[in-house]
C-alpha positions as CSV (number, residue, x, y, z in Angstrom):
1,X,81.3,-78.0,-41.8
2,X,78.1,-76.8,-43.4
3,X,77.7,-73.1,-45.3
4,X,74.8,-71.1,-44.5
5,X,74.1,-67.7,-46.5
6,X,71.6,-65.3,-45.5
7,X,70.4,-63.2,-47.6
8,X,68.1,-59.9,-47.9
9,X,69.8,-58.9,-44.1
10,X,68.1,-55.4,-43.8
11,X,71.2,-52.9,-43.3
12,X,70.6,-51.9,-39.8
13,X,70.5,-55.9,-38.9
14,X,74.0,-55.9,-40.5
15,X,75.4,-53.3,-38.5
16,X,73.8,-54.1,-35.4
17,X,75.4,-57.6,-35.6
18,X,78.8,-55.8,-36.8
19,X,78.9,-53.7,-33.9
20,X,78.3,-56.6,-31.8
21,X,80.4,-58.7,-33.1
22,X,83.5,-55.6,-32.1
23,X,82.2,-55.6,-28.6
24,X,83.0,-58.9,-28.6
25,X,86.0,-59.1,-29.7
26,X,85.5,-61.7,-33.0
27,X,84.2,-61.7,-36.4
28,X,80.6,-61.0,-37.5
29,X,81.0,-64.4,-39.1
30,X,81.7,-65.7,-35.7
31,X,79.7,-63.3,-33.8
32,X,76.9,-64.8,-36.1
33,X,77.8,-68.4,-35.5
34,X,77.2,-68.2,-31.8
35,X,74.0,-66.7,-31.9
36,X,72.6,-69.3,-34.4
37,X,74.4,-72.4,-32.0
38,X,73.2,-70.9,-28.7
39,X,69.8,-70.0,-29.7
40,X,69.1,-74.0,-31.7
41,X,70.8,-75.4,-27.9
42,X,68.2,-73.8,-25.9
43,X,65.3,-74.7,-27.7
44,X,66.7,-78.5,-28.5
45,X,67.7,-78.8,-24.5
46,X,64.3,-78.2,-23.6
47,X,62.0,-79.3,-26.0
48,X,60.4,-83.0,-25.5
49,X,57.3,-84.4,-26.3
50,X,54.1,-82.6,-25.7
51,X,53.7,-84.7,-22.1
52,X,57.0,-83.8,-21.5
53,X,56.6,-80.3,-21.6
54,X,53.2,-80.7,-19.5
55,X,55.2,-82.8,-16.7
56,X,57.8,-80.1,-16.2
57,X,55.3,-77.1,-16.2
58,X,53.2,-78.7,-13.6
59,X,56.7,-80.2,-11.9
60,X,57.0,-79.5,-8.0
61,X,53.6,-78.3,-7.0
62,X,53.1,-80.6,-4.6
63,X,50.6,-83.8,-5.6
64,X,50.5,-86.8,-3.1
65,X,49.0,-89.4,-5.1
66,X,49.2,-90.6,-8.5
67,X,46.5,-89.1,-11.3
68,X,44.9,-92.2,-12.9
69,X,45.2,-92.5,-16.8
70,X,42.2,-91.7,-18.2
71,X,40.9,-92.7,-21.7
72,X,37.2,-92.5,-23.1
73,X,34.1,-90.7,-21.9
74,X,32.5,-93.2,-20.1
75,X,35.6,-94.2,-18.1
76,X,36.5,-90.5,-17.4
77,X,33.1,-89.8,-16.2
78,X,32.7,-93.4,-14.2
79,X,35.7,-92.2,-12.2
80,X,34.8,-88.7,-11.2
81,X,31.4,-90.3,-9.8
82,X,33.0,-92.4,-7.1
């Protein structure tokens, strides 16, 4: 397993992460751990290519037909005119 070591941890961080670590119930090493695995797994699970993350914002609002690929000016602008 890999090392990390963080330093310059302002004190308050320190005991804020202590204290948490008490409520629950493990080691600030640990307590530290999950925070770092939890927070680099949400943003991993989500996180595609730009289209990707276009598709799923715009997911479910209700288009019935297809959008046609559009690429170049004169293309984009011979298709909005019919």
């Amino acid at each position: 397993m890999a090392q990390l070591i963080v330093r310059n941890l302002e004190p308050s961080v320190k005991a804020r992460l202590q204290r948490r670590a008490r409520r629950h119930g493990r080691s600030m090493e640990q307590e530290a751990r999950d925070i770092l695995t939890n927070a680099v797994r949400n943003e991993s699970d989500s996180r595609g290519g730009l289209g990707t993350e276009i598709a799923a914002l715009f997911a479910g609002i209700g288009l019935d037909e297809e959008i046609p690929e559009v690429r170049g000016h004169s293309l984009a602008l011979e298709r909005f005119k019919s």
